[in-house]
N, C-alpha and C positions, 0 to 999 in steps of 0.2 A: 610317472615316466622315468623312466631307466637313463643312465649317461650312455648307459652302453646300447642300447634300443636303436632301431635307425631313426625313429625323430628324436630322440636326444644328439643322438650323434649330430645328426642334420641341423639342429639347432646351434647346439656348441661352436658346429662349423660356420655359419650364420653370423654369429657375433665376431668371431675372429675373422671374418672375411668384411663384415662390415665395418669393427676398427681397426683391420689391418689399411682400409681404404681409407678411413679419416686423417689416418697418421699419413699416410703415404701423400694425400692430394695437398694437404696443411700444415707438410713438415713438423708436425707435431713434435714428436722426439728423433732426435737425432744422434749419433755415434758419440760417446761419450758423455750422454746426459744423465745426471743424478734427478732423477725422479722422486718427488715425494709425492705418495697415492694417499691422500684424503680418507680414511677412513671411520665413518659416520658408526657403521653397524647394522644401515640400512640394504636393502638389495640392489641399490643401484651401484655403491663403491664397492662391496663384493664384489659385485659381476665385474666389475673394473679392472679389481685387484687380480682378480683369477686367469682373468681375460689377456692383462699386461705381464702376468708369469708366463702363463702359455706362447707371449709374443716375444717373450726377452728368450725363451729358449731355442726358439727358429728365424728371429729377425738377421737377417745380416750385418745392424750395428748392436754394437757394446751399449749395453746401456745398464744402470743400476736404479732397484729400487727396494725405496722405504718407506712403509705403511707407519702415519702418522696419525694420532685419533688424540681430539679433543674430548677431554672429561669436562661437562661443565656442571659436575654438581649438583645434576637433577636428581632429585629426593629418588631412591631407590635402583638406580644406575647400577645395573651390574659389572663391576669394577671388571671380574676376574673373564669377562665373555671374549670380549678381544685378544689381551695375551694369552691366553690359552689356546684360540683359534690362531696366531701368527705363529705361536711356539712350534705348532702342529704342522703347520705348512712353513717351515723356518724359513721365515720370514723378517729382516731387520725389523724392529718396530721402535714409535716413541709415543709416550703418552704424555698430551698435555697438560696441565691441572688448572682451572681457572674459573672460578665462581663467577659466572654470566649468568645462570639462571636466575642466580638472585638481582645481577642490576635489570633484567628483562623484567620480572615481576617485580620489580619496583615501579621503574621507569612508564611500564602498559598498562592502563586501566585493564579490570578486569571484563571479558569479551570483544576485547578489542584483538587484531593481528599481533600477531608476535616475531611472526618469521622477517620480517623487514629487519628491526632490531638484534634480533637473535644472529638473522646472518650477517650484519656488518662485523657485531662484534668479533664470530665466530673466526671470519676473513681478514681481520686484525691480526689476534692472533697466529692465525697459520702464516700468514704471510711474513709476518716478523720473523716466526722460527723457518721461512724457510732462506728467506733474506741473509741471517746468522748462522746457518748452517748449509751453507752454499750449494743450494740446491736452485740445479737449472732448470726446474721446468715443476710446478704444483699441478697433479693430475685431480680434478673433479669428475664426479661420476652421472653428469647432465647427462640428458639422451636426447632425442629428435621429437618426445614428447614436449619434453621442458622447453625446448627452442619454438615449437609451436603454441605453446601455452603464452610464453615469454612475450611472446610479438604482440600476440593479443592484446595481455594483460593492460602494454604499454600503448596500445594503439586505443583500447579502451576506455580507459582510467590514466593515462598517464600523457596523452595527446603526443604522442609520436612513434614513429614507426622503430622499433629497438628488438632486438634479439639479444639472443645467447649466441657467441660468437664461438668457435671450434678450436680459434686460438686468440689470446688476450694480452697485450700488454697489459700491467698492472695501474692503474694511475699512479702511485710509486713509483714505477719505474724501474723497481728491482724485479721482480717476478715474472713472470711467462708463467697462464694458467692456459691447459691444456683440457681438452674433455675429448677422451677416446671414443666414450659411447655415441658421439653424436650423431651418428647415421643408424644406432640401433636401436628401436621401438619397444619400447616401455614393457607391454604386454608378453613382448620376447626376454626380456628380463627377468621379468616377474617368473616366468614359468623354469628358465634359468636356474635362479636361483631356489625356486623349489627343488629342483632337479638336484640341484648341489645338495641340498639340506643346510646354505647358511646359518650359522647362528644369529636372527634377526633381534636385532635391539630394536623394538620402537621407540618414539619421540616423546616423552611424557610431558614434554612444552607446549609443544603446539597442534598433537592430535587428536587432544579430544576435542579443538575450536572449529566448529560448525559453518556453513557459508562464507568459508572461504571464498574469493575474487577464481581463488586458482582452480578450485574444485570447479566450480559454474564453467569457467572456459574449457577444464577439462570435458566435463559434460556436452557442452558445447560442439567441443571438437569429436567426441565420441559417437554421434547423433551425425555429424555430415560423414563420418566414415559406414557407419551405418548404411545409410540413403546411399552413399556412391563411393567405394572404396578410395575410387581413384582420386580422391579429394587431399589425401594426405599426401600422396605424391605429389601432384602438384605444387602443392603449398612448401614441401620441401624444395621442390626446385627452384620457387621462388624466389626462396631467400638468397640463393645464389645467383639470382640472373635480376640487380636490380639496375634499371633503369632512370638515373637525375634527373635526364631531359624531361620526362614523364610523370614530373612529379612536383614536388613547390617549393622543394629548400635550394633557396636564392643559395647556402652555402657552399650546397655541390654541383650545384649547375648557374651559369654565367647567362640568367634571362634577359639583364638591362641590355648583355652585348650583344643581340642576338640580332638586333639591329643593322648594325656593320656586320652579320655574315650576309644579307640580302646579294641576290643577283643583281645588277645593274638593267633599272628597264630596256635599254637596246638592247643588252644581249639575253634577255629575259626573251622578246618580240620576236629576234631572227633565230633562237629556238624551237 
């Protein structure tokens, strides 16, 4: 598929209309915000990257950004794929340096997950340089996949209802992490970024590990869109319309008091 074709065009336009709605509904970036854009190597920060160049050229606020990519020293990591690619779309960039691969495979028995580990470490890191180089706002390249995968995972395996939020305090307290893609569908990506011709770096941590938790719920999820498309809709809407009263965390809804809201039986009777 062509960029210039009408489903590329129509596509392209798709994703700018659906993160120009993320930003817009969740304040996401705002007039004056230094952005630093995450960038993996993967097709999801690509599309990100390309997505938030396009939006900084028509947005009505001022906003700056800079592509930042962690090198973690994975055994045959092509150094030169990123700057070459930012150089090309001049694009500020910074490259971080920091041997995680190796505390990850220390740390993991072998066939165990890795991504748990790998991504704290990783978010360490970014967060510190973004902390120190006074950047208001860390863009990650999640999408409406991730945030359905996410819910699961935690609702499954982790006994509580948790998503990928669109905008994040940091538990630090310094940061604000941002995800533009979140209203835009995985499989729209994917073809995206073929579209572009990305230069994709795969994972050599964690993709050749098998039965992943994420994979299965991806499956999972891929199987009820199948059966009824309109299943991912809904499930997206969910996550925005939720209801305390209707649920069991005594934290966000007030059950012992619920007692004193009673009607009074007289005026209960002459009702």
């Amino acid at each position: 598929m062509s960029p210039d074709s009408v489903a590329g065009r129509a596509l392209g336009k798709r994703l700018l209309r659906e993160a120009g709605r993320a930003i817009e509904e969740f304040g996401l970036i705002k007039d004056g915000d230094r952005v630093m854009v995450c960038l993996s190597g993967g097709k999801d920060s690509y599309a990100m990257l390309d997505v938030l160049l396009q939006l900084q050229r028509r947005a009505p606020v001022r906003f700056e950004l800079t592509a930042v990519n962690l090198d973690q020293k994975q055994p045959g990591f092509p150094e030169h794929v990123l700057p070459d690619y930012l150089a090309s779309r001049d694009v500020p960039y910074t490259i971080l340096e920091q041997d995680t691969y190796s505390v990850v495979r220390d740390k993991i028995p072998e066939g165990k997950t890795m991504c748990g580990l790998c991504s704290r470490l990783r978010r360490g890191v970014l967060y510190s340089h973004a902390a120190e180089h006074g950047f208001t706002k860390i863009a990650l390249g999640h999408h409406l996949d991730d945030a359905l995968e996410t819910l699961f995972l935690n609702m499954f395996y982790g006994g509580r209802i948790k998503s990928m939020p669109p905008k994040l305090l940091a538990d630090d307290r310094e940061n604000i992490v941002v995800r533009p893609l979140y209203y835009c569908r995985e499989r729209d990506i994917a073809r995206y970024a073929e579209m572009r011709e990305f230069p994709i770096i795969p994972c050599n941590l964690c993709g050749s590990q098998d039965n992943l938790k994420r994979q299965a719920i991806k499956a999972m999820i891929a199987e009820w869109e199948r059966l009824d498309p309109s299943r991912i809709a809904s499930l997206a809407t969910a996550l925005a319309h939720v209801e305390p009263s209707q649920l069991a965390d005594g934290r966000l809804f007030d059950f012992k008091g619920l007692d004193a809201l009673l009607v009074p039986e007289r005026t209960r009777r002459r009702a």
